[in-house]
N, C-alpha and C positions, 0 to 999 in steps of 0.2 A: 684065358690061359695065363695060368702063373711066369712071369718074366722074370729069367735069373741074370740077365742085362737089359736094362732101360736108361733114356736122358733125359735130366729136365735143363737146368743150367750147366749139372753134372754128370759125368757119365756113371755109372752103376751097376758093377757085375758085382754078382751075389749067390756065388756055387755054395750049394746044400754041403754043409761039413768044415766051411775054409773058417779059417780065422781071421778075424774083423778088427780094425780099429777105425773108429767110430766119432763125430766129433758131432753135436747138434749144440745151438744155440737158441738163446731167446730174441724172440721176435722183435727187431728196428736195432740190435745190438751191432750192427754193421753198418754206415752210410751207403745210400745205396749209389752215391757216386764212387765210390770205396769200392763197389763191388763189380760194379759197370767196367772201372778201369782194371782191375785184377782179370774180370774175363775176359775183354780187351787184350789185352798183352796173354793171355792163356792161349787164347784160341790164333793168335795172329803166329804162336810159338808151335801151335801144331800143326798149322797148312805149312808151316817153311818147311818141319820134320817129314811131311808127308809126301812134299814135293821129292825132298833131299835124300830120304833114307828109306829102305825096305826091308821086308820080314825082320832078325834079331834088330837090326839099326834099329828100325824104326819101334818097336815093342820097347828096348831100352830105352827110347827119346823119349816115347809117349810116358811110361815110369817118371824118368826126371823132369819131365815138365809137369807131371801130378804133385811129384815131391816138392817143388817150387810154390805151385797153385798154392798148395796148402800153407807153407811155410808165410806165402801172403797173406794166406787166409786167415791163419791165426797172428800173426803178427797184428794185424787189424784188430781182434776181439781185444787181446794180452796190450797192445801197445798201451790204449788208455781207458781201457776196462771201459769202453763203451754204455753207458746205459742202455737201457734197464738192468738193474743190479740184483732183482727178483731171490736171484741164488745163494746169496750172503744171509739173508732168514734163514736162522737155524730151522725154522717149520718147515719152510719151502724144501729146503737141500733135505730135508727128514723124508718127503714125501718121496721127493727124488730118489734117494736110496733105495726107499723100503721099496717101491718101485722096479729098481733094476735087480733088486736081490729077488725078489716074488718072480721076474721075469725068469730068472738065471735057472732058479729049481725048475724051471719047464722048458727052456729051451736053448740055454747055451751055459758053457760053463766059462765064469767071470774070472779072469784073470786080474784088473786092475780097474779103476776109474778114479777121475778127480773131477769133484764140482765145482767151477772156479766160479766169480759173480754173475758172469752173463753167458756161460757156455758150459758144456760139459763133454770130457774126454773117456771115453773107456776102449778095453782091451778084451774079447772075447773068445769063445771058438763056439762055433754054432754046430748046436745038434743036426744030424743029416734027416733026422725025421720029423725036425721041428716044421712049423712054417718057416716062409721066406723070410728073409732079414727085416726088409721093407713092413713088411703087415707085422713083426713083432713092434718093431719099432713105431710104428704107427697106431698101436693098442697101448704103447708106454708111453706116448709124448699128447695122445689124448686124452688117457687116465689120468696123467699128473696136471696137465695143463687147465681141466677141467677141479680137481680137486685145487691147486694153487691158487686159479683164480678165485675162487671161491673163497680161499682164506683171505686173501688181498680184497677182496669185496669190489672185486675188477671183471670188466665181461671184454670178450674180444679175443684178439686171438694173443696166446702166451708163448710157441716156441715158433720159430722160423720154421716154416713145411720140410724146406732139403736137410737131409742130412748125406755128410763126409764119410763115406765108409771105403776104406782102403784093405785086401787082400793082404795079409801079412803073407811074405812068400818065403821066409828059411829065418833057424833057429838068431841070426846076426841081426835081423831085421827087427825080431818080435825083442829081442833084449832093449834093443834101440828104445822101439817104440814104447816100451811097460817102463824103462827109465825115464822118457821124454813126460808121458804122464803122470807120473809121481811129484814129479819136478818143475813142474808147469806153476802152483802158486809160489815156489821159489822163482825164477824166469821173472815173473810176473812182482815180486818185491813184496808178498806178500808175508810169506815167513822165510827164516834163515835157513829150516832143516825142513823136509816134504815131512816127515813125521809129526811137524806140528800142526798143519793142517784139517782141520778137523772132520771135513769133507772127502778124504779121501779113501780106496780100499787099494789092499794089496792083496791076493790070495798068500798064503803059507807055501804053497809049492814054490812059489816065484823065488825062494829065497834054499829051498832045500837040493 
């Protein structure tokens, strides 16, 4: 049976229709003392909310403690652009795109994304009759992964299995988050204006 909530390190709801923001990475781009300690302190933040807070309390705690998680999270990829750098190949990040846009005409419509060197952010809203989030995602990160390594003349594995997919929940949220993304190889010292970057997409609506 299809699971529209599952765990692995991370928890994972995935309602048919919602809009997604998305974050995956390439594989060892994290240390994994790095990531030991982030869930560490994640998970020790949500037994106190769970002891402490209930129904709205606790659903807002559990929210800001995601918000946080991530904020580690990426702090970690962006701080010192961790190797493998895989994604700074023009061919590489080629594949990637042409990838998420073949993905978009079948199953969600793409709001935003940026390829940074060792992770990638996008912004979605998922078709309600598409498959699940999970299994698109899991036909795009194995396409590409198998197609890159190939160009790389590299075997093994290419992107980290979890991926960060977060519920955008009202219109203050998703502006937030389609800024954050655009803006992410700025953040990160890579260009001065997100329009320079050459990796990324913005849809035409986002600005109309």
């Amino acid at each position: 049976m299809d699971k529209i909530y599952y765990e692995r390190n991370l928890p994972h709801w995935q309602p048919p229709g919602a809009t997604f923001f998305i974050t995956y990475r390439l594989y060892g781009s994290i240390p994994i003392s790095v990531l030991q300690r982030i869930k560490s302190e994640t998970e020790e933040e949500l037994k106190i909310a769970e002891k402490n807070c209930r129904g709205i309390d606790l659903s807002t705690r559990r929210y800001e403690i995601q918000r946080r998680y991530f904020g580690k999270y990426d702090d970690a990829l962006d701080g010192s652009l961790n190797e493998p750098y895989w994604l700074k190949e023009e061919a590489i990040a080629g594949e990637v795109m042409q990838s998420l846009h073949h993905c978009a005409d079948q199953f969600f419509h793409l709001w935003a994304f940026c390829i940074m060197p060792n992770h990638v952010h996008a912004l979605i809203k998922h078709h309600e009759d598409a498959p699940l989030l999970s299994d698109i995602l899991k036909r795009h990160k194995s396409y590409t992964g198998m197609v890159c390594n190939k160009f790389l003349e590299k075997e093994g594995k290419f992107w980290h299995r979890e991926t960060y997919d977060h519920v955008v929940r009202d219109q203050n949220e998703f502006d937030r988050i389609a800024w954050y993304i655009l803006h992410n190889p700025v953040k990160a010292k890579l260009v001065e204006k997100w329009q320079d970057w050459p990796y990324t997409f913005a849809h035409p609506e986002l600005w109309s």
